[in-house]
VOPAGU-2260 file (C-alpha; in pm, 1 decimal, decimal comma):
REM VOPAGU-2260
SITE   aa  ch    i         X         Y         Z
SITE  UNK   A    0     420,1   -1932,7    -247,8
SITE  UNK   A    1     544,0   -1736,1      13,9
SITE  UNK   A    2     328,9   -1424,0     187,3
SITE  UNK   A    3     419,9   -1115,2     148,4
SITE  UNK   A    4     459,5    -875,9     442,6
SITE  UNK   A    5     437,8    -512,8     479,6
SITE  UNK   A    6     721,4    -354,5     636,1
SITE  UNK   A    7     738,1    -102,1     918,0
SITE  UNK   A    8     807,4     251,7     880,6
SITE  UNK   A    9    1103,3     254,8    1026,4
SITE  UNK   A   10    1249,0     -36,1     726,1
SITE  UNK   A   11    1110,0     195,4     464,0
SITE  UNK   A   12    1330,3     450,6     569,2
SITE  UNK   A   13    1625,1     254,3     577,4
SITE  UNK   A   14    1614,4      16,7     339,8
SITE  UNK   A   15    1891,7     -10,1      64,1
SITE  UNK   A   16    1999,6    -214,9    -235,9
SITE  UNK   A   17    2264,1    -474,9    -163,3
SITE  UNK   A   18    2594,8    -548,3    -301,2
SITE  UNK   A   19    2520,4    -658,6    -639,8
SITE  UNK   A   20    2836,6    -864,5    -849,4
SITE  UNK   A   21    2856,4    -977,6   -1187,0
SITE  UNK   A   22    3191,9   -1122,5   -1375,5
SITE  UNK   A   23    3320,9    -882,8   -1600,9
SITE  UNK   A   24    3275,1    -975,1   -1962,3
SITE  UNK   A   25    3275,1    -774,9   -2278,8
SITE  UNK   A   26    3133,3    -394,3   -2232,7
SITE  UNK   A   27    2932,2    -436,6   -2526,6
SITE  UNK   A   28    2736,5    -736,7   -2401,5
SITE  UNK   A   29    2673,7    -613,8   -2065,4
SITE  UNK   A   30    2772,8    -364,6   -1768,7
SITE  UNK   A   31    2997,1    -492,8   -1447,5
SITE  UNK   A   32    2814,9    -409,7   -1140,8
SITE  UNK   A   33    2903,2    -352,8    -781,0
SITE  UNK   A   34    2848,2    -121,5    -545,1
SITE  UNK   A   35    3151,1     136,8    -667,4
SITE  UNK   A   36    2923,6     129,8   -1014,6
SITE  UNK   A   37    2609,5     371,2   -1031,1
SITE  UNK   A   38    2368,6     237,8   -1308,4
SITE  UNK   A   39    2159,7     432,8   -1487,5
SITE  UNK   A   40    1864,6     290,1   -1718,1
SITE  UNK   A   41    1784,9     610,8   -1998,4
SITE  UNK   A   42    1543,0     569,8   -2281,9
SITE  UNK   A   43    1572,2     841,6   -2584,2
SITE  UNK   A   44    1304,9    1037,1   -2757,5
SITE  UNK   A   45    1282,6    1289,7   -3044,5
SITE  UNK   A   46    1055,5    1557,7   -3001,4
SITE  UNK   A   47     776,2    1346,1   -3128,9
SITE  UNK   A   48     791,6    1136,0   -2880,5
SITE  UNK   A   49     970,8     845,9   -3089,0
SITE  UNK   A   50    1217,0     649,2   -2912,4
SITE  UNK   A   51    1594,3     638,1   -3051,2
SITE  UNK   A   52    1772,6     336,0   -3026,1
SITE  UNK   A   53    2084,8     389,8   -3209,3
SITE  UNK   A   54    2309,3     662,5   -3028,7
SITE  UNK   A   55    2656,0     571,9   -2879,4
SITE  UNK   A   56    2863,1     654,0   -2570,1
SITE  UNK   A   57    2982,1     970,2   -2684,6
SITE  UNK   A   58    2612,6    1118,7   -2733,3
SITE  UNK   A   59    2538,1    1127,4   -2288,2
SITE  UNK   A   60    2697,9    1302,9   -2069,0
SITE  UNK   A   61    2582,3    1196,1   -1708,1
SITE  UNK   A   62    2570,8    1478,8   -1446,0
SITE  UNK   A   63    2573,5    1417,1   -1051,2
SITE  UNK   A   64    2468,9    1694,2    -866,8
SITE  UNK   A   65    2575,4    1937,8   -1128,3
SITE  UNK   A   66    2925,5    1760,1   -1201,5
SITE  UNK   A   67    2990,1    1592,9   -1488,6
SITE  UNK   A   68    3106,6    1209,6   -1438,0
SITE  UNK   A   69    3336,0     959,2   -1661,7
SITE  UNK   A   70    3136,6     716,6   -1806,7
SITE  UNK   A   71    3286,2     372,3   -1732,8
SITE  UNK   A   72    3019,8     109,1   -1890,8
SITE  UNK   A   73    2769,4     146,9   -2182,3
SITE  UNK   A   74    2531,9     -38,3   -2369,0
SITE  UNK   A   75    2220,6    -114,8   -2510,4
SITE  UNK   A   76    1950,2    -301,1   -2395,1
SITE  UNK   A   77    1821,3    -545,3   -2574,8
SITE  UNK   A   78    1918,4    -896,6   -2502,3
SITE  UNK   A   79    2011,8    -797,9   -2104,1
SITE  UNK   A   80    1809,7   -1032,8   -1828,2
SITE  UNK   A   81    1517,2    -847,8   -1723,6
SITE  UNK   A   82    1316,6    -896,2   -1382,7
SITE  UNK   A   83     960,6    -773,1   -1424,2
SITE  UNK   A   84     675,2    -721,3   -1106,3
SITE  UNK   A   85     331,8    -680,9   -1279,2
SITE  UNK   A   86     103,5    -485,5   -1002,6
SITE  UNK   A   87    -272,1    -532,9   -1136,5
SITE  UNK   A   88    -538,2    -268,0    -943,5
SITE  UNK   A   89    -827,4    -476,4    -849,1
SITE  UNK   A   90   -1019,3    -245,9    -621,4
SITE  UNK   A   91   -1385,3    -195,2    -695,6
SITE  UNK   A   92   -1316,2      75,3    -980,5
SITE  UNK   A   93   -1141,5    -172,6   -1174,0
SITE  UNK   A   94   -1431,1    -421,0   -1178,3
SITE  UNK   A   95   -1510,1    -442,4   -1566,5
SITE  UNK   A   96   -1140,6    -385,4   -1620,2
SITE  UNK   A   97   -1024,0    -725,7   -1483,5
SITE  UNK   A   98   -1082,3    -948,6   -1817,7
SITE  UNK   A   99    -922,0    -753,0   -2028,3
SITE  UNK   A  100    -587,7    -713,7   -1830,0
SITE  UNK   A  101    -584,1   -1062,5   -1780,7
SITE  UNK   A  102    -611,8   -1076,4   -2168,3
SITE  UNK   A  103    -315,8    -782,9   -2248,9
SITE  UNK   A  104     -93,8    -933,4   -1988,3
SITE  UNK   A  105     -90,2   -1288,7   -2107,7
SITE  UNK   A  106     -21,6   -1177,8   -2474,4
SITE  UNK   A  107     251,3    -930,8   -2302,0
SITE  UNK   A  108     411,1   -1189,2   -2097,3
SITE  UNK   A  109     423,1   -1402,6   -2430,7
SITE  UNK   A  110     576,6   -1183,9   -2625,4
SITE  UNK   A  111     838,7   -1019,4   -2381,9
SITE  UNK   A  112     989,8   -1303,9   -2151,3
SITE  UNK   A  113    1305,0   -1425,9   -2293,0
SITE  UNK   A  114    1585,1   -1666,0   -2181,6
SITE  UNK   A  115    1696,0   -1542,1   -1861,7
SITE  UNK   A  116    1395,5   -1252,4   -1793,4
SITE  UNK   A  117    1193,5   -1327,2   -1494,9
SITE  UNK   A  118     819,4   -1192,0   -1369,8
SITE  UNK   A  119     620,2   -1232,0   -1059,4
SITE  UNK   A  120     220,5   -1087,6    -994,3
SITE  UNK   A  121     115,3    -882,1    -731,7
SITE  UNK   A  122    -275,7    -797,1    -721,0
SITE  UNK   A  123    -381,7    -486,5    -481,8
SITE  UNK   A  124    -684,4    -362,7    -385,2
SITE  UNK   A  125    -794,6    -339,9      -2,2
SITE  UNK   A  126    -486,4    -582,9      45,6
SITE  UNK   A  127    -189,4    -644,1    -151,5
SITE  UNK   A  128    -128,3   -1017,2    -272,3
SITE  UNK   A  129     159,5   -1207,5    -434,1
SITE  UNK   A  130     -22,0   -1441,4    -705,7
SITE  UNK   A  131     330,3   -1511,5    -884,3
SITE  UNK   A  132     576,2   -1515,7    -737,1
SITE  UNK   A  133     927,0   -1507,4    -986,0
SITE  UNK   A  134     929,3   -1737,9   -1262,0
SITE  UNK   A  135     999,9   -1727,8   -1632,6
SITE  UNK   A  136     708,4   -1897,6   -1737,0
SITE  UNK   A  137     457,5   -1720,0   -1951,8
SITE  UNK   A  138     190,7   -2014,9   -1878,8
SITE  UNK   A  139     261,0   -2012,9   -1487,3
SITE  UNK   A  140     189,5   -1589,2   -1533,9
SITE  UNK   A  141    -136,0   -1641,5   -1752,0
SITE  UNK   A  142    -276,5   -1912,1   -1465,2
SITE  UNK   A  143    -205,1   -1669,3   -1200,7
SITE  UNK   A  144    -411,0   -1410,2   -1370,0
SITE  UNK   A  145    -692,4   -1635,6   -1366,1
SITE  UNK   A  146    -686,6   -1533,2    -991,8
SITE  UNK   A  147    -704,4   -1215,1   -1059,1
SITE  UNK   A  148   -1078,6   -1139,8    -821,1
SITE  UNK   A  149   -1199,0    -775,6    -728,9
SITE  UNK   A  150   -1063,0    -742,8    -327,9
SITE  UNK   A  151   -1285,4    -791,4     -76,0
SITE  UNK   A  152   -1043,0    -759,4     213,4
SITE  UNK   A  153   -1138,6   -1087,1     301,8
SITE  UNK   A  154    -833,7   -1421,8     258,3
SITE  UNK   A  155    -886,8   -1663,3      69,9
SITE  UNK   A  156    -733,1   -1993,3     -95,6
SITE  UNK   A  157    -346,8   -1902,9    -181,8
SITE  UNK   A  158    -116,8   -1631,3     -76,8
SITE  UNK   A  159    -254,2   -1482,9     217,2
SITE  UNK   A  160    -298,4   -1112,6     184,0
SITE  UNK   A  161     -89,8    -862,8     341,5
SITE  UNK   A  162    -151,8    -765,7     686,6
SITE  UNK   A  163    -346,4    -457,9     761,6
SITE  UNK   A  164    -343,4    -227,1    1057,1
SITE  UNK   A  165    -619,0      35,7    1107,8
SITE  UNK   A  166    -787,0     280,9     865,7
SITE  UNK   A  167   -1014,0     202,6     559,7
SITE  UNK   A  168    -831,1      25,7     318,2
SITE  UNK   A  169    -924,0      50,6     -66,5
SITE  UNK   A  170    -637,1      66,9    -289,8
SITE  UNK   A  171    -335,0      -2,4    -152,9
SITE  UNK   A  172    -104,6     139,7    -428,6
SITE  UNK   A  173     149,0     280,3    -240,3
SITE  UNK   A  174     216,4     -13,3     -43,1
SITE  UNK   A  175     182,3    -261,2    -324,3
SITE  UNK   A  176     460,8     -71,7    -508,1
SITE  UNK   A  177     708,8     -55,7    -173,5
SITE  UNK   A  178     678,1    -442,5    -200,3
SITE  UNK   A  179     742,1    -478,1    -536,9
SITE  UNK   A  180    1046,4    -311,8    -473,1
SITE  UNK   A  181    1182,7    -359,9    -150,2
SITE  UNK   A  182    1060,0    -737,1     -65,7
SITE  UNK   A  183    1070,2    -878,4    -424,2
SITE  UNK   A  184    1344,9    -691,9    -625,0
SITE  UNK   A  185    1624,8    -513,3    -397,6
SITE  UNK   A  186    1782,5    -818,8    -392,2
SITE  UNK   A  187    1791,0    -880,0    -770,6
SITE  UNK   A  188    2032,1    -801,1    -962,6
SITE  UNK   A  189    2049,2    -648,4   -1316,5
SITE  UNK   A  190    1730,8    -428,1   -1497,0
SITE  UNK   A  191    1425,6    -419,5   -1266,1
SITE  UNK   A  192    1085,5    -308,5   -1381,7
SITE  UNK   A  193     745,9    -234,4   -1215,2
SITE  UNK   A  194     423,7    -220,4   -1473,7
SITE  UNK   A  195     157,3    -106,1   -1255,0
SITE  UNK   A  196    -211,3    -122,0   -1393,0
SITE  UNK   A  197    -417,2     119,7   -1234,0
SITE  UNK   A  198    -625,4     466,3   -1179,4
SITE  UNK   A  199    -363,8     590,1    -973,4
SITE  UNK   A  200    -584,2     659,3    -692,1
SITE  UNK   A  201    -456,5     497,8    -354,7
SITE  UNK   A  202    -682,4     470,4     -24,6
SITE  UNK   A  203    -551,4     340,9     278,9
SITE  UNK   A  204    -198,2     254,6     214,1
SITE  UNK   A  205      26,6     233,7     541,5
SITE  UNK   A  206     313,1     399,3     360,7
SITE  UNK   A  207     356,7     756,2     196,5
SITE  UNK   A  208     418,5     761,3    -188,6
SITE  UNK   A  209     775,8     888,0     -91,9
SITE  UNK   A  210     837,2     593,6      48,6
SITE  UNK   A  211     717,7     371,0    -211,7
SITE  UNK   A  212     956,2     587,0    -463,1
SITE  UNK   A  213    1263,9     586,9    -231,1
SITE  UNK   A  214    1237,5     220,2    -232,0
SITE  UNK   A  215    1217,0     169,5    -584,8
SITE  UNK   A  216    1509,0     424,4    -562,9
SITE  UNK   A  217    1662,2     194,9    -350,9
SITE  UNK   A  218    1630,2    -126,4    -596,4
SITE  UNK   A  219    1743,3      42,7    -885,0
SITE  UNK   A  220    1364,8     -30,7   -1046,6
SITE  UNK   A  221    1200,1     186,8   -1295,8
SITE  UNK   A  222     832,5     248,8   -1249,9
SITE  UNK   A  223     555,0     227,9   -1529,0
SITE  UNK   A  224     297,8     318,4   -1463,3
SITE  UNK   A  225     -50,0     215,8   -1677,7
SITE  UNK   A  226    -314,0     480,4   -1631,4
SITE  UNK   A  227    -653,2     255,3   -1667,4
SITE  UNK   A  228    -981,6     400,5   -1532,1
SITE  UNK   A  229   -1355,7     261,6   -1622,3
SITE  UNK   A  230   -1579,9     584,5   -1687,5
SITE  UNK   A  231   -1900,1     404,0   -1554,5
SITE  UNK   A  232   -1723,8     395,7   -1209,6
SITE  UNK   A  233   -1662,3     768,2   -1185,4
SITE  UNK   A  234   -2033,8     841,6   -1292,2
SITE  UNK   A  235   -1997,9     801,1   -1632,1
SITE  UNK   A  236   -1835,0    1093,4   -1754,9
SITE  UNK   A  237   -1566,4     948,9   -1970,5
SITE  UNK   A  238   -1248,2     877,0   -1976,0
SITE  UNK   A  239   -1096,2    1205,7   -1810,1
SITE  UNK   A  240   -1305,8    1186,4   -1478,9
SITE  UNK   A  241   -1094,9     909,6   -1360,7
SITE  UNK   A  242    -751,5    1036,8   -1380,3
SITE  UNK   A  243    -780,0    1156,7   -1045,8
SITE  UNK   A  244    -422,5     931,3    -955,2
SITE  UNK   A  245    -234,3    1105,1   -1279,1
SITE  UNK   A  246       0,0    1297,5   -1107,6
SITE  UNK   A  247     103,2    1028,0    -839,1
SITE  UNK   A  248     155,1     800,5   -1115,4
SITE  UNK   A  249     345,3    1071,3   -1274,0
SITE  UNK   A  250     583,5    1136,6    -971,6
SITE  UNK   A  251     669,1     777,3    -929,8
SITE  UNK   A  252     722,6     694,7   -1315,6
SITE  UNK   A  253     926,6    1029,8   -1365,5
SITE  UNK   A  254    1149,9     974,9   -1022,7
SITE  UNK   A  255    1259,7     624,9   -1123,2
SITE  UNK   A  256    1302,7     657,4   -1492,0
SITE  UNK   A  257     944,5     534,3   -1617,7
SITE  UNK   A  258     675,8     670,0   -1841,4
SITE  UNK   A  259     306,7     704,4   -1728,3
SITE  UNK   A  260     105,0     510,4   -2021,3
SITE  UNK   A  261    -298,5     648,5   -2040,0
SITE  UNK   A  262    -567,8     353,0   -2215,4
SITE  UNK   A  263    -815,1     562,7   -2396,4
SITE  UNK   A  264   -1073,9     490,0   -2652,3
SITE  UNK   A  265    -714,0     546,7   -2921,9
SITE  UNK   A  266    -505,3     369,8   -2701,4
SITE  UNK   A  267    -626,7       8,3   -2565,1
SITE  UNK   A  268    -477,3    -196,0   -2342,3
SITE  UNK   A  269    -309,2    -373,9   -2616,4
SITE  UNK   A  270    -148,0     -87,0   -2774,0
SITE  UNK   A  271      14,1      23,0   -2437,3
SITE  UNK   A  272     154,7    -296,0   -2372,0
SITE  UNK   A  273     344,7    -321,5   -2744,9
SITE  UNK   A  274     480,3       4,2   -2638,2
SITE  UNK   A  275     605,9     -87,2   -2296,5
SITE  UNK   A  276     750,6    -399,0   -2458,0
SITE  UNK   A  277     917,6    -168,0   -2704,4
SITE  UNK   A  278    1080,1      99,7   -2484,9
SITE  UNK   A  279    1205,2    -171,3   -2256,7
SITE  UNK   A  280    1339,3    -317,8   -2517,7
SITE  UNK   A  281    1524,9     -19,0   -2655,7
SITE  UNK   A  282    1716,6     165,9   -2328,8
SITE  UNK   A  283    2051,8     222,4   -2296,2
SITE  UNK   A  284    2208,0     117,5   -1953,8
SITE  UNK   A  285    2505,3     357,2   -1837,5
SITE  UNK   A  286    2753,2     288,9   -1603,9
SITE  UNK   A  287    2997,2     518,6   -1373,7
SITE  UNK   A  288    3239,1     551,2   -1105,2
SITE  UNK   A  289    3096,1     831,3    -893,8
SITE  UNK   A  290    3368,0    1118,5    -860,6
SITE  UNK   A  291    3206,0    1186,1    -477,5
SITE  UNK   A  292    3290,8     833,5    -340,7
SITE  UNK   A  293    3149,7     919,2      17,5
SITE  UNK   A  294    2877,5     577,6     133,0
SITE  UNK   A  295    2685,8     851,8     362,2
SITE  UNK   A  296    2320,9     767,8     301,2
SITE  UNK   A  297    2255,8    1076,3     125,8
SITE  UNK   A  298    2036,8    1147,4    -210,6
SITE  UNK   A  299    2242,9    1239,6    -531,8
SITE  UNK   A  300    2037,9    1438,4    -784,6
SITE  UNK   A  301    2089,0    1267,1   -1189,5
SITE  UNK   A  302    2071,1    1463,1   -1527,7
SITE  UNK   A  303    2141,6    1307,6   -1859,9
SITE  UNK   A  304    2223,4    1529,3   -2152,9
SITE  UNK   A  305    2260,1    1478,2   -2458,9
SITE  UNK   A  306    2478,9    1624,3   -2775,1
SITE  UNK   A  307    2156,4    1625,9   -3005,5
SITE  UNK   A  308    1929,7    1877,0   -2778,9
SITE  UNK   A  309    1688,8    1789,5   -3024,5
SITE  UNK   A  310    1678,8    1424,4   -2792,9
SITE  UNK   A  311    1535,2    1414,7   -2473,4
SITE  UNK   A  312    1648,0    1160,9   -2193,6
SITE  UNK   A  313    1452,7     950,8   -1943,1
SITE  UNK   A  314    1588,6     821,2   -1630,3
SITE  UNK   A  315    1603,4     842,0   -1307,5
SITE  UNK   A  316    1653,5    1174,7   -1100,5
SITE  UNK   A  317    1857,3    1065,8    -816,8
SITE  UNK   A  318    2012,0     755,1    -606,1
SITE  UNK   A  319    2117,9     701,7    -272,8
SITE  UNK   A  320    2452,0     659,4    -205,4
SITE  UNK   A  321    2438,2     393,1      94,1
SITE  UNK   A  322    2691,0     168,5     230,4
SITE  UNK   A  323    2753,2    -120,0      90,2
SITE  UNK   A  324    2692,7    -308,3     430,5
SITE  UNK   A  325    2359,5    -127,8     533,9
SITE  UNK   A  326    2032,4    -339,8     530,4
């Protein structure tokens, strides 16, 4: 198991997705990608919320910064490898929370690996630490959570935790989710997806939430994020005194693609997950040549519309359009 390291500023800034290759095979089974190809993950949703599952090419049109683009690849997501980092908050807020995430997860993992699909574990709290790292082994997943332990800031048997440097540390959120994306899945290829269980709340991360965004910007991974607070550790108020992290959640989930999820006394734990399972399983990936061909580092903005503007799109706002030999 290897330890995971956090980054300077200076590779935050810079850090990019790398040339990514696949041999071409039929359009309808998968999507060709290299680093002329833009992908775009989109789930669909009526205006109750429900997701759609059934449109075709000719229902998107993909904008880039205003200009409409020809869509080259297109399909559905079903059966399509997926690599998935499960980030599990396990700062002192999240104390009574810890048994029944280990619970969720393991019945999640269960139910959503398939052949191919891959998943590592990263537990934060005043450090960040890789538990899992990839494998597509429900069983190796569910032992891992048995390590899941409320952080002390203090190492212990296994992965070492990641190194800190000055300030109070208590949730490390931001930094957590930079190393989901940049260490673990930049260098993956095909869909990449962070789940990250927690109140949203970060203290003491090294990095800015931009920067933990721009590098899941940078790996081409959607964000979702699990909104899970324990009343008794905000006072006891209920459920809506801990939402104090909603709108970072929110920014990272809606700037990659992602939904923010909320466990409430309607919605457990359990629920959210058959729903995560369910919109990942029901995305459409989209594929295009961009008409601006210029590798200059800069950010593109993305808008999906649709013919039915009864439908609603989710994806991600923006890329970078880096060089293919940048690091």
């Amino acid at each position: 198991m290897r330890l995971l390291c956090v980054f300077s500023l200076a590779s935050a800034l810079f850090a990019q997705t790398p040339p990514q290759q696949a041999k071409p095979v039929d359009e309808l089974s998968t999507i060709k990608v290299d680093v002329d190809v833009v992908s775009v993950l989109a789930s669909v949703r009526d205006k109750k919320g429900a997701l759609i599952a059934n449109l075709a090419k000719e229902d998107f049109t993909i904008l880039e910064d205003g200009k409409a683009q020809p869509i080259k690849y297109f399909t559905r997501e079903t059966d399509l490898p997926l690599t998935i980092g499960l980030l599990i908050d396990v700062s002192g807020s999240q104390r009574n929370l810890i048994q029944i995430e280990r619970n969720a997860a393991s019945q999640f993992f269960a139910q959503v690996l398939r052949k191919k699909d891959e998943a590592f574990l990263i537990s934060f709290g005043e450090e960040a630490e890789l538990l899992q790292d990839y494998t597509g082994s429900a069983r190796l997943l569910t032992n891992a959570m048995n390590d899941l332990r409320v952080s002390s800031g203090v190492g212990g048997l296994g992965p070492g935790p990641v190194p800190t440097a000055g300030g109070p540390r208590g949730t490390v959120l931001y930094d957590a989710v930079y190393l989901a994306a940049h260490d673990q899945l930049q260098k993956q290829v095909g869909r990449k997806v962070i789940v990250v269980i927690t109140d949203g709340v970060d203290e003491g991360s090294r990095l800015k939430i931009e920067e933990a965004v721009m590098a899941a910007q940078k790996a081409d991974a959607v964000i979702y994020s699990i909104e899970y607070s324990d009343p008794s550790a905000y006072g006891g108020f209920g459920w809506g005194m801990g939402n104090a992290g909603a709108g970072a959640l929110h920014r990272m989930s809606d700037d990659t693609g992602g939904h923010v999820y909320r466990v409430d006394r309607r919605n457990t734990l359990d629920v959210v997950f058959k729903e995560l399972q369910e919109e990942m399983r029901s995305q459409y990936s989209i594929g295009y040549t961009p008409l601006n061909d210029a590798k200059d580092g800069g950010y593109r903005k993305l808008d999906i519309k649709l013919a039915n503007k009864d439908l609603k799109a989710q994806a991600r706002k923006g890329y970078y359009a880096v060089k293919p030999d940048s690091r």
